[in-house]
DRENDO-1510 file (C-alpha; in Angstrom, 1 decimal, always signed):
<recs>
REC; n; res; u; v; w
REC; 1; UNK; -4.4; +76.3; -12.7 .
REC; 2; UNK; -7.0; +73.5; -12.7 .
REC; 3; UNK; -10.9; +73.9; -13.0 .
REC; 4; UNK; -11.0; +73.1; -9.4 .
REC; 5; UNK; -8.6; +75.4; -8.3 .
REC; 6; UNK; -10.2; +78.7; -10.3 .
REC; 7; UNK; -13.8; +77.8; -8.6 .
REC; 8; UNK; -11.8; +77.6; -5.3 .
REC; 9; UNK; -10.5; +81.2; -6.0 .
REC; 10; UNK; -13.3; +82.6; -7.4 .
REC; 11; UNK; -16.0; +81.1; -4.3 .
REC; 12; UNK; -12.9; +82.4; -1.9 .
REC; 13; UNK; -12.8; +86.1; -3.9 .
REC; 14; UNK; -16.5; +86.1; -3.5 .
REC; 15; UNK; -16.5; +84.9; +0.6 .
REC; 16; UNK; -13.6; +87.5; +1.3 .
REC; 17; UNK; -16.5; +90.4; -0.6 .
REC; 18; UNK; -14.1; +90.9; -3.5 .
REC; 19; UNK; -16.1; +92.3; -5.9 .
REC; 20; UNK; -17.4; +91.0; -9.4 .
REC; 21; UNK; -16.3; +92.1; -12.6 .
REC; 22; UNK; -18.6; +95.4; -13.1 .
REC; 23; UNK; -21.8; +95.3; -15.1 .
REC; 24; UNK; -23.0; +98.6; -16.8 .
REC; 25; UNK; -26.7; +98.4; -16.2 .
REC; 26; UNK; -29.0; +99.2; -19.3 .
REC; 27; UNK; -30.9; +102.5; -19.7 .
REC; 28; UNK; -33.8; +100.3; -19.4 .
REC; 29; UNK; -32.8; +98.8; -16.1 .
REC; 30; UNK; -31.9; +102.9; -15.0 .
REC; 31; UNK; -35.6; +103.8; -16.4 .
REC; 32; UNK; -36.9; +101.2; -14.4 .
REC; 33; UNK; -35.4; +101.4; -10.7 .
REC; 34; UNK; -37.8; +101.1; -8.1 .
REC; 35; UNK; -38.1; +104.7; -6.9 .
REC; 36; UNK; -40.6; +106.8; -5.5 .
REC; 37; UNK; -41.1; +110.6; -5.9 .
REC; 38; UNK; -40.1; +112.6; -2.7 .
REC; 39; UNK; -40.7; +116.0; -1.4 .
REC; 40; UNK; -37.4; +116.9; +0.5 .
REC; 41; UNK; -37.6; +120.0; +3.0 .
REC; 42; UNK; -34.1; +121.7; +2.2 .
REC; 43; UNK; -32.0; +123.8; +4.9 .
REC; 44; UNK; -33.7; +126.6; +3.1 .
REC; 45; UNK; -36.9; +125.7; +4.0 .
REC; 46; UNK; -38.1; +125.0; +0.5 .
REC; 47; UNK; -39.9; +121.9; +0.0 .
REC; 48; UNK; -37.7; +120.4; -3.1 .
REC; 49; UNK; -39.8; +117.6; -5.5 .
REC; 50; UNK; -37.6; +115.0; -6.4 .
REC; 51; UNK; -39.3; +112.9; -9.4 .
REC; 52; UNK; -37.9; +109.2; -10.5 .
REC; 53; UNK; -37.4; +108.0; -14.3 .
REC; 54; UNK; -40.5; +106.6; -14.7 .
REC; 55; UNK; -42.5; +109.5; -14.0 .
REC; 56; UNK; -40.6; +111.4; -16.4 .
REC; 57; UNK; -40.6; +108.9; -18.8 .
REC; 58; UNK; -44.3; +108.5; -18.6 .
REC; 59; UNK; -45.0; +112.9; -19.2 .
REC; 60; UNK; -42.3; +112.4; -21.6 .
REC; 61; UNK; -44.0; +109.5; -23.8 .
REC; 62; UNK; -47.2; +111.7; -24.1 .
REC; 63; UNK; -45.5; +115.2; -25.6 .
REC; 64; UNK; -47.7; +115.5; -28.7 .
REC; 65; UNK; -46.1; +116.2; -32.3 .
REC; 66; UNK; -46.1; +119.2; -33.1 .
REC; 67; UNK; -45.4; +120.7; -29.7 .
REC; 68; UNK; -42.2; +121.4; -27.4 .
REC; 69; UNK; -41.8; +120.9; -23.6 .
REC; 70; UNK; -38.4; +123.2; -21.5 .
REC; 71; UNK; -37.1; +121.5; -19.0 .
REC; 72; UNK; -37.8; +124.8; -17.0 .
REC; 73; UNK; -41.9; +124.6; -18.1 .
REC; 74; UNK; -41.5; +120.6; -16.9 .
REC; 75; UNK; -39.5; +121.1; -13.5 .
REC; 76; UNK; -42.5; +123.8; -12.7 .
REC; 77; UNK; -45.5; +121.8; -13.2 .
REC; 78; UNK; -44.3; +119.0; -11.3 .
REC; 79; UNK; -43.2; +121.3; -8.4 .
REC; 80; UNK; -47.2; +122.6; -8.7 .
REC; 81; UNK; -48.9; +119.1; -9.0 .
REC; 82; UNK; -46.7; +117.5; -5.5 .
REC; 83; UNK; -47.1; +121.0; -3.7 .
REC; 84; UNK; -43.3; +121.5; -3.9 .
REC; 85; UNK; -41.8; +125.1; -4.0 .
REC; 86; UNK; -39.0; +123.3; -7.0 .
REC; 87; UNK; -38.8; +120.4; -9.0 .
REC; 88; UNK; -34.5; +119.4; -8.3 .
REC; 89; UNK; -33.2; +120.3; -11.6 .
REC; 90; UNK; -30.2; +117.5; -11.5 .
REC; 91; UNK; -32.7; +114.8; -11.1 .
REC; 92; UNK; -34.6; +116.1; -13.7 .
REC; 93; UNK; -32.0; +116.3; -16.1 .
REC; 94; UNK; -30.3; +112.9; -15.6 .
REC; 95; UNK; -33.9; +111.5; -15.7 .
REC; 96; UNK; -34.5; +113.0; -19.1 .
REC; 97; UNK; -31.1; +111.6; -20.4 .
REC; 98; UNK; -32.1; +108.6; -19.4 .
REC; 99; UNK; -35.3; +108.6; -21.3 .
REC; 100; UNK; -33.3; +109.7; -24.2 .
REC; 101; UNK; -30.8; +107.1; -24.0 .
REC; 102; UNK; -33.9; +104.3; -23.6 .
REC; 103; UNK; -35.5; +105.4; -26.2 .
REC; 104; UNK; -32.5; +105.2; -28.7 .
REC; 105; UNK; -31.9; +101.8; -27.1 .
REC; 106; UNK; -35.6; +100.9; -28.5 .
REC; 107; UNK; -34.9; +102.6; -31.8 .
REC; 108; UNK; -31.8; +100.3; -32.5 .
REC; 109; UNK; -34.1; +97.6; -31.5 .
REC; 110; UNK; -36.1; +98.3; -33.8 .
REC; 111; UNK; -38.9; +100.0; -32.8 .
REC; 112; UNK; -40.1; +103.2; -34.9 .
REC; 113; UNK; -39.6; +107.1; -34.2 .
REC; 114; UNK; -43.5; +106.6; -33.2 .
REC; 115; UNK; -43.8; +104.3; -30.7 .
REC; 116; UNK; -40.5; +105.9; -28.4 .
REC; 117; UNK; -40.4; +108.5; -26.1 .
REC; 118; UNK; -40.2; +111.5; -28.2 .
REC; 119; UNK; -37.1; +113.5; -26.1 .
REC; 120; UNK; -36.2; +115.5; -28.8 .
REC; 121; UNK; -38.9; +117.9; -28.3 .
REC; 122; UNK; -37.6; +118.7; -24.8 .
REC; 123; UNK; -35.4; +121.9; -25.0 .
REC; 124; UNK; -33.7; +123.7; -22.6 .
REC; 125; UNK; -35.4; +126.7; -21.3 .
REC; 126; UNK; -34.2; +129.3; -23.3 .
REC; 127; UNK; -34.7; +126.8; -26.4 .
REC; 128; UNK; -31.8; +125.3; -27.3 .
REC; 129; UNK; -31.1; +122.1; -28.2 .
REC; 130; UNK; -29.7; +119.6; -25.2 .
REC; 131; UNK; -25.7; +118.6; -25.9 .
REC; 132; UNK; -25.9; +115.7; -24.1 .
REC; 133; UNK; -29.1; +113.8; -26.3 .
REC; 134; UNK; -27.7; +110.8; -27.9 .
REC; 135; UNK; -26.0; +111.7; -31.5 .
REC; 136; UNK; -25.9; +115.4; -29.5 .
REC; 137; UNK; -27.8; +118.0; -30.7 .
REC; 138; UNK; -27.2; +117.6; -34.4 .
REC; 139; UNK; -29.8; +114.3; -33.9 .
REC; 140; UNK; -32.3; +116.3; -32.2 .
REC; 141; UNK; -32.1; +118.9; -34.8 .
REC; 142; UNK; -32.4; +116.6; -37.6 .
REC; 143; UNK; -35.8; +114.9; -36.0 .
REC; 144; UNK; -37.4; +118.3; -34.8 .
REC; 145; UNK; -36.9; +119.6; -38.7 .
REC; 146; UNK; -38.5; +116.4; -39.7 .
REC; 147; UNK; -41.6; +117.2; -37.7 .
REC; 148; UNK; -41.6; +120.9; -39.4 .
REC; 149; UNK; -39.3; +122.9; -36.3 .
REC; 150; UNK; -37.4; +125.5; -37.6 .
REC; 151; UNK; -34.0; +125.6; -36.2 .
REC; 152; UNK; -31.6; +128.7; -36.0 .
REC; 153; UNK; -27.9; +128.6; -35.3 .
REC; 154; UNK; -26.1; +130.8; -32.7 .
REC; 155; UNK; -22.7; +130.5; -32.2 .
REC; 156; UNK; -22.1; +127.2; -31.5 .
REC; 157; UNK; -26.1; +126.5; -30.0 .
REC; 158; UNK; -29.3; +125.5; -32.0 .
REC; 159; UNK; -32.2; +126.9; -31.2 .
REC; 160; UNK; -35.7; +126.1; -32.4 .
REC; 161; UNK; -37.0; +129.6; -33.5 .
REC; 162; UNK; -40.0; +130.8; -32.0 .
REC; 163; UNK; -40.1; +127.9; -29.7 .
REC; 164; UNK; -42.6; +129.5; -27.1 .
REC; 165; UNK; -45.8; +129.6; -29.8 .
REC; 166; UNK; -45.1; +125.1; -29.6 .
REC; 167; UNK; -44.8; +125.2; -25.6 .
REC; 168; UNK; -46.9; +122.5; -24.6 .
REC; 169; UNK; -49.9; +123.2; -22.3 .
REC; 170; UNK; -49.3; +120.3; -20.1 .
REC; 171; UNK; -51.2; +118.9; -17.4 .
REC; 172; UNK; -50.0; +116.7; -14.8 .
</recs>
């Protein structure tokens, strides 16, 4: 098949809408969609907040040393501050994976433990450590001992021990 030829597919693949091979996008590009933050009024009648990536990145970025953050603590005070009855807890947690994942992507760029996003001081709400982090929860255990978090091991979880005396007092 000549030069010609290929283009002549390719420009007829891409006429006929045949799709292009498939680009994964970056975490970066996910972290960065143009979204805005919704209140959706479910059949319930609830008023559900629905936040964007950015917004968690940004409440994220600012989690001081020293103190922990539940996803159940972080879902509330955003429901409070946009007036909804519940923060949507899927949005939430794919938004907070993707800050983890972003910020991994800027550590193996190079950039220090310090100037990320420090998602390894979100737990779960009963205070365990998230599975699905980058380098799992072992990771996330090694960096909150680092920072002086003692970490207990049940069953096949890790906690951080007496995680509620580092809760955050955060305001949105």
């Amino acid at each position: 098949m000549t030069i010609l030829n290929t283009f002549k597919s390719l420009q007829g693949d891409i006429l006929s809408g045949a799709s292009m091979p498939y680009r994964r996008k970056s975490w970066r590009e996910k972290l960065e969609k143009k979204m805005e933050p919704k209140i959706v009024v479910c059949s319930t009648g609830k008023k559900k907040f629905v936040p964007t990536p950015m917004l968690i990145y940004s409440i994220v970025k600012n989690i001081p040393r020293g103190k922990l953050i539940t996803d159940k603590l972080l879902r509330e005070k955003l429901a409070e501050k946009y007036g909804a009855d519940f923060t949507c807890p899927l949005a939430t947690g794919w938004f907070i994976r993707i800050v983890a994942e972003y910020s991994e992507e800027e550590i193996k760029s190079g950039k220090k433990l310090s100037e990320v996003a420090p998602y390894w001081r979100i737990l779960r709400s009963n205070g365990s450590l998230y599975e699905k982090f980058p380098g799992g929860p072992e990771l996330q255990a090694e960096r909150l001992k680092r920072e002086g978090f003692e970490l207990v091991k049940r069953g096949k979880k890790i906690f951080v021990k007496n995680y509620e005396r580092y809760l955050w007092d955060i305001v949105i």
